[in-house]
C-alpha positions in Angstrom: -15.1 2.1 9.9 -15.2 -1.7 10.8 -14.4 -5.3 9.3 -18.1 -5.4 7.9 -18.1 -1.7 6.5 -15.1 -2.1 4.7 -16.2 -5.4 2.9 -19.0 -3.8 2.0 -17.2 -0.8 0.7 -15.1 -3.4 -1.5 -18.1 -5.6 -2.7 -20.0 -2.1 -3.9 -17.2 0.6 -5.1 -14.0 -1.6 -5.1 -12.4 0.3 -2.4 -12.6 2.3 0.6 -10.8 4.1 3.4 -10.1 3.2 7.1 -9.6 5.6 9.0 -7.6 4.9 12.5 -6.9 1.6 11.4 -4.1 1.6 14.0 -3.9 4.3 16.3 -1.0 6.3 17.6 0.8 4.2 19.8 0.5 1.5 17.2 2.2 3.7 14.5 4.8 5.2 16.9 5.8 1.2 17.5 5.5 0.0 13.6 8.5 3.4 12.9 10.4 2.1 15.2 11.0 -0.5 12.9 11.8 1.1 10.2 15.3 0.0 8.6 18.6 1.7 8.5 19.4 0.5 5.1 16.7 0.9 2.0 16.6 0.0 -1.7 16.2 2.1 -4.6 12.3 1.0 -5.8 11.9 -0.1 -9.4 9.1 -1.1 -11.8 8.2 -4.1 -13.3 9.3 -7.5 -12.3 11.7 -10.2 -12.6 14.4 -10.0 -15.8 12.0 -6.8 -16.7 12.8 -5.0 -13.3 14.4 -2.0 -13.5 15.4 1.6 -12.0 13.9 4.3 -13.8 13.8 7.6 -11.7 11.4 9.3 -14.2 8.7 7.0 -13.2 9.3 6.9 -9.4 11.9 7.9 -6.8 10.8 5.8 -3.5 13.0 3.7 -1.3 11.4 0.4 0.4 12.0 -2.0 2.4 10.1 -5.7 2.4 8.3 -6.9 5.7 9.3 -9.4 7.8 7.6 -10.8 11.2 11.4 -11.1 12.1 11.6 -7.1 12.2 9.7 -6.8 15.5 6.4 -7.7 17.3 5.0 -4.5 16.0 5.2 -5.8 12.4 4.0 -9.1 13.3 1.1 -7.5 15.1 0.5 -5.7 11.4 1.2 -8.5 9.3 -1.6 -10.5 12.1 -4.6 -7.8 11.2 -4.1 -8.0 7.4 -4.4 -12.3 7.7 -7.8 -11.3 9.5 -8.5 -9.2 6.7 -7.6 -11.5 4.1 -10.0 -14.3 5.5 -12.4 -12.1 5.9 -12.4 -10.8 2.4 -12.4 -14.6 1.1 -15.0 -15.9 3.2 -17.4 -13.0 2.2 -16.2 -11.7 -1.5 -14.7 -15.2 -2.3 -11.5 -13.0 -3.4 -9.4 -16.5 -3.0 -6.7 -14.2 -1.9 -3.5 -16.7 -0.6 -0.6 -14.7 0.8 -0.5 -10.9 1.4 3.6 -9.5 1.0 4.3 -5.8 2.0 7.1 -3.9 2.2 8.4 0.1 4.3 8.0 2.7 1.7 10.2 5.9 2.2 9.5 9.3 0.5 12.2 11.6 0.8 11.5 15.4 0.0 10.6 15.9 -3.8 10.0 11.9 -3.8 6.6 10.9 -6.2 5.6 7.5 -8.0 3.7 8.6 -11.4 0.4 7.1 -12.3 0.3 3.3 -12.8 -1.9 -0.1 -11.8 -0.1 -2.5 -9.4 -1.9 -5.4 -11.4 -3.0 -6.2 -15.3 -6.1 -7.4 -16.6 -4.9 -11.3 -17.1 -2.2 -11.5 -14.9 -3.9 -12.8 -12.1 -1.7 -11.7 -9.5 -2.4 -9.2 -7.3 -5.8 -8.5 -6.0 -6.0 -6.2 -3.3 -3.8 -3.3 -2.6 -3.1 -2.0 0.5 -1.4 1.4 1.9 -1.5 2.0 5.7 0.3 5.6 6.6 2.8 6.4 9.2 2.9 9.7 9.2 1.8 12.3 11.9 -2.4 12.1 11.9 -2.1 16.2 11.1 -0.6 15.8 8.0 -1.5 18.7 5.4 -2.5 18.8 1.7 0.5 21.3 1.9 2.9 19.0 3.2 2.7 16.7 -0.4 2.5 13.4 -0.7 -1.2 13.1 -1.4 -2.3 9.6 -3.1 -4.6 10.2 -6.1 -6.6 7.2 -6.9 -8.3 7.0 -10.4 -11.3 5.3 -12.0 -10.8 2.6 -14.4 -11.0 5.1 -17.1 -8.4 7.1 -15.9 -10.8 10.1 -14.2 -10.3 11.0 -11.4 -11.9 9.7 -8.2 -10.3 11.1 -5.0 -7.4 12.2 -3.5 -5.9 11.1 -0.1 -3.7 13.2 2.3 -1.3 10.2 4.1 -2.1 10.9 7.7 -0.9 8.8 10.1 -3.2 5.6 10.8 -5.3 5.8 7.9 -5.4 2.7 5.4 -6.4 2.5 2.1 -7.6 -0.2 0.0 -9.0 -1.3 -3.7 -8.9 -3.4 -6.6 -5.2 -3.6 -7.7 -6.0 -4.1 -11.2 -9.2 -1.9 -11.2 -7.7 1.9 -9.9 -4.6 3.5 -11.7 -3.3 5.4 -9.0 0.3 8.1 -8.5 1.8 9.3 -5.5 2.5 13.2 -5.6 5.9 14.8 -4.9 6.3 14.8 -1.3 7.5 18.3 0.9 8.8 16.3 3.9 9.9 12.8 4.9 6.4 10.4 4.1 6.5 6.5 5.4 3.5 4.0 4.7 3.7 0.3 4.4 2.4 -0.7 1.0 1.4 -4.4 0.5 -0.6 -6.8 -1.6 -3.6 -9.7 -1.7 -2.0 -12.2 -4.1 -3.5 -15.5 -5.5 -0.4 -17.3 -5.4 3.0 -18.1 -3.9 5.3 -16.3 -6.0 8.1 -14.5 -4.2 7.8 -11.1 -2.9 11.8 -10.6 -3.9 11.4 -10.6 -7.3 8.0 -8.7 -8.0 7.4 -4.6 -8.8 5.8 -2.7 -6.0 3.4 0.2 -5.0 2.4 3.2 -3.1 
């Protein structure tokens, strides 16, 4: 896939998948950045976030350009993206936030949207995979994406490399339990400047 097949992917079905987005040495660099401490992830946002274990068991980790040149070399290819998707799909998408996501064995993030009808927050979703490329259906983890009303539409082993994107508020999604350690850096298009502290989080 390139820049022009994955707008077009966007403007006809809402969302598509790169493949080797980054390659190897790429990845190898990003987990090298990987933190030594991690939060507990929670849903919802501001007073209304909370813990809730039934719903999701992840750890993250927010992005920084600070943590290394491999993340600013990341956070550099989504701002192409993001100008790219506003000058052709006039998304008017302003700042993109992202953050480490750790599953640990048994790990899983039940179905949900990562944006409401109305809202007007986030846009796009992103999920780019740092896991070995050889990942296996049998090694868990697996993001199921869903149609709009809640059928299924595909699911996605997390090999290493590959990114996915969509419509946040268009594509309930869930992350199945994972059987080994699964990273990925999940982040968002957003319309405006509210702080990435404060706000509920994804895949």
């Amino acid at each position: 896939m390139d820049l022009d097949t994955m707008l077009e992917s966007l403007h006809t079905q809402g969302w598509c998948v790169w493949d080797d987005f980054l390659s190897a040495n790429e990845i190898s660099a990003l987990l090298q950045c990987l933190p030594s401490e991690w939060s507990q992830a929670g849903i919802g946002r501001q007073d209304a976030h909370t813990h809730v274990a039934s719903i999701r068991s992840d750890k993250i980790h927010w992005l920084k350009e600070e943590m290394g040149q491999p993340v600013h070399h990341y956070l550099d290819k989504m701002e192409v993206i993001r100008q790219a998707a506003n000058r052709y799909l006039y998304l008017g998408l302003f700042e993109y936030e992202a953050h480490f996501a750790k599953y640990e064995q048994g790990d899983f993030y039940k179905k949900h949207r990562d944006s409401f009808r109305g809202k007007a927050n986030r846009i796009l979703t992103t999920v780019l995979y740092l896991n070995d490329q050889d990942w296996q259906e049998t090694d868990g983890g697996e993001l199921v994406i869903y149609n709009d009303d809640d059928s299924f539409l595909t699911k996605l082993v997390p090999k290493g490399g590959r990114l996915v994107m969509f419509l946040s508020e268009d594509f309930p999604h869930e992350v199945l339990p994972a059987h080994r350690p699964r990273f990925s850096i999940a982040g968002w298009f957003r319309l405006n400047g509210v702080s990435a502290g404060s706000l509920d989080i994804a895949v």
